[in-house]
N, C-alpha and C positions, 0 to 999 in steps of 0.2 A: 590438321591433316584434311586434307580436299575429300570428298566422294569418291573420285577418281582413282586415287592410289587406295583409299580403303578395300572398293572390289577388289585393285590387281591385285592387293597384300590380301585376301580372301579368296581369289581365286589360284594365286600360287600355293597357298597354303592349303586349299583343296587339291591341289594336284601330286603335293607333297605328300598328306596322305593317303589319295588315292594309291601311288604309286609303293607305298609304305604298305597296304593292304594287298596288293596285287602280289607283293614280291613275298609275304608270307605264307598268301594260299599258294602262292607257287613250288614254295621249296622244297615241299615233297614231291614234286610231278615231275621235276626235271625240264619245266616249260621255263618261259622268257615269257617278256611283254614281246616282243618281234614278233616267236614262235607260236603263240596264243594269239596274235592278229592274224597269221595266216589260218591258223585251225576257224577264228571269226570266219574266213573269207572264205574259207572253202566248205563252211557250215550253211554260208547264203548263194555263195553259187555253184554249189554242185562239183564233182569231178573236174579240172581245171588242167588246162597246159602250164606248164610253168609260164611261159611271156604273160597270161593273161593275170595270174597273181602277182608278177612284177607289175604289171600294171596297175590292178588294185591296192596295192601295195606302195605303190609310188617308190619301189626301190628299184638298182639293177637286177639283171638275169643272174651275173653273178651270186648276188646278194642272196635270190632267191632258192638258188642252187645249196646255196649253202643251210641256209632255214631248212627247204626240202631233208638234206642228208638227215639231219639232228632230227627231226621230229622222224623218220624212217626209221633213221636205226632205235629209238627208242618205240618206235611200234602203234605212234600216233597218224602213220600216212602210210602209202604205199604209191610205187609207181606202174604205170602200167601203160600196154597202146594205147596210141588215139584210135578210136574205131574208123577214122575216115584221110586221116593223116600218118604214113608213116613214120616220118618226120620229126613227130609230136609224142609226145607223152605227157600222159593226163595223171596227173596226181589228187587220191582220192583217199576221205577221211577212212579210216581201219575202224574195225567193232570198238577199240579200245575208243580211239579219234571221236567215234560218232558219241559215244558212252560219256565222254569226258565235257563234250560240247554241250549235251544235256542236261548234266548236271551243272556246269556254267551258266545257259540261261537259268536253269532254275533260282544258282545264287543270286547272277543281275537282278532277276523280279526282288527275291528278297529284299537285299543292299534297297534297291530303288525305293520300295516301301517304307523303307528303315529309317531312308534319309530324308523322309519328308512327313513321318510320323507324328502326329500333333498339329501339323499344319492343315486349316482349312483347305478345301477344295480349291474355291477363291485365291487362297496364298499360293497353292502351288502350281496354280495357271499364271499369276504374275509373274511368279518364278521363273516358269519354264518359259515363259516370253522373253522375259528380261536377259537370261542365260540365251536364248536363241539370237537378240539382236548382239548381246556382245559375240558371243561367236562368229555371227555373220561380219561385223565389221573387224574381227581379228581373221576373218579368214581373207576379208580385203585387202585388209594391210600386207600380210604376209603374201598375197599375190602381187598385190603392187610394188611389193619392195624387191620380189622375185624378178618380176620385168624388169625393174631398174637397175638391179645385179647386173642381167642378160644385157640392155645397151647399154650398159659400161661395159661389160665386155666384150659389146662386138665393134664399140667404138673404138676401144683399144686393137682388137684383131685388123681393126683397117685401117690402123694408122701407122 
């Protein structure tokens, strides 16, 4: 077995139980991994319009509409005016929201400590390099292959 596949079979199998550990702290909260990336997103920017967490978000307005309702009605968000837009409406973390955000970063720091306990200082800067280029060139990929989606289909649109 090459280098090569050994990361991706390590790196899927990290995401495997990443996503294994997420959905268990989750299932008393009533959160999602979706609904938990918005509550991220409005923990780093503040009070928000919805368009602008669909953007962060890289999903539709629809989509976000729909995220919005669910963490509302469970008491994680609230909506309210835009102070300078009537138009707008700014969706902002609740005492529960903000309460719940802080106890999340707390566990991140934890988890993050956890998972590289035992490793020198040394190892975990290779690490963290090593993980940052592959990222970087999986974030390539996935753009480039995104553009090449795009003209094929707009080749197809004009023919």
């Amino acid at each position: 077995m090459s280098a090569e596949i050994t990361v991706l079979d390590r790196l899927l199998e990290i995401t495997v139980l990443l996503q294994q550990d997420l959905a268990r702290s989750f299932e008393a909260t009533g959160l999602t991994l979706a609904r938990t990336h918005l509550l991220w997103e409005l923990r780093r920017l503040g009070p928000s319009p919805q368009q602008s967490l669909a953007t962060a978000l890289k999903v539709s307005a629809r989509n976000i509409t729909g995220l919005v309702d669910a963490l509302e009605a469970t008491g994680f968000v609230s909506r309210g005016p835009h102070p300078t837009d009537r138009r707008a409406t700014l969706v902002a973390l609740t005492e529960l929201g903000a309460r719940t955000m802080s106890a999340m970063e707390v566990e991140h720091a934890q988890l993050s400590e956890q998972l590289v306990a035992g490793l020198s200082e040394s190892h975990v800067a290779q690490l963290a390099a090593g993980l940052e280029a592959v990222a970087e060139r999986l974030r390539t990929l996935v753009e480039s292959s995104g553009s090449e989606a795009a003209a094929k289909a707009n080749q197809r649109a004009q023919s």
